[in-house]
N, C-alpha and C positions, 0 to 999 in steps of 0.2 A: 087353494090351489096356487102353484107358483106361476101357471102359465096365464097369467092375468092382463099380463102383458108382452108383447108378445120381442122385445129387445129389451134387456138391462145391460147399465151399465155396471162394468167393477173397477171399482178404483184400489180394489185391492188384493190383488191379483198376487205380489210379489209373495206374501205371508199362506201359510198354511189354511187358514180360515176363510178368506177369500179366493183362495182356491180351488176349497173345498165349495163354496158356496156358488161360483162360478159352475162348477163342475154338476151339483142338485139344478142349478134351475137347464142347463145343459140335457142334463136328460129329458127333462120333464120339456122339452123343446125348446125354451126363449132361445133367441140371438144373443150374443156376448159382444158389448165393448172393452177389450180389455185395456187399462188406460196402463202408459207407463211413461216414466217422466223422464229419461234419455238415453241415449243412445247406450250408454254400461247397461239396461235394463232389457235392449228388446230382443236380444236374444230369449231369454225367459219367457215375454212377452208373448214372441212367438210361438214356443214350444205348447205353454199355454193353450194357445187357439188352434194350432193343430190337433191336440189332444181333444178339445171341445165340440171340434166338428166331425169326431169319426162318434160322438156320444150317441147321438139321436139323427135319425133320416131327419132332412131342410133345416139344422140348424145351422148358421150362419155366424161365424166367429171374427172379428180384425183386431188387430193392436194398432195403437195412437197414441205418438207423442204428445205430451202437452206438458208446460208446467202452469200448474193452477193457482198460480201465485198471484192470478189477476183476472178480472172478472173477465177482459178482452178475452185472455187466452182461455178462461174457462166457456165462453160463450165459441168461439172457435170451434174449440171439443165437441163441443154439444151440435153443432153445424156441420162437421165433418162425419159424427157417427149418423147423423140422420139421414146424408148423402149415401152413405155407404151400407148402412144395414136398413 
């Protein structure tokens, strides 16, 4: 079962596959963090999670800057999406 837990994050959001995968656990109800690493990207980012949250009643969608170039800002990431979903 994919609802195992109950927020995933996607770090890959931007490609077809992660979209797509985004989009399975979406129905199946998780939360979606969708990560996007700047500002060129969150438009997409956005469109993304709009579409994720009309999938499934209470799921819960946000995009988040980060670049993960470093543990700080990937620790960041991970403290921002826990606040918020």
């Amino acid at each position: 079962m994919l609802n195992n837990y109950p927020a995933r994050p996607d770090t890959f959001s931007s490609g077809g596959i992660g979209q797509a995968t985004a989009r399975a656990f979406a129905r199946s109800g998780c939360s979606i963090a969708v990560h996007h690493s700047s500002a060129k990207s969150k438009s997409k980012a956005d469109a993304l999670v709009a579409e994720l949250v009309s999938l499934a009643p209470g799921v819960k969608a946000a995009a988040f800057e980060a670049d993960l170039s470093s543990y700080e800002n990937a620790r960041q990431l991970y403290d921002d999406v826990v606040a918020v979903l």
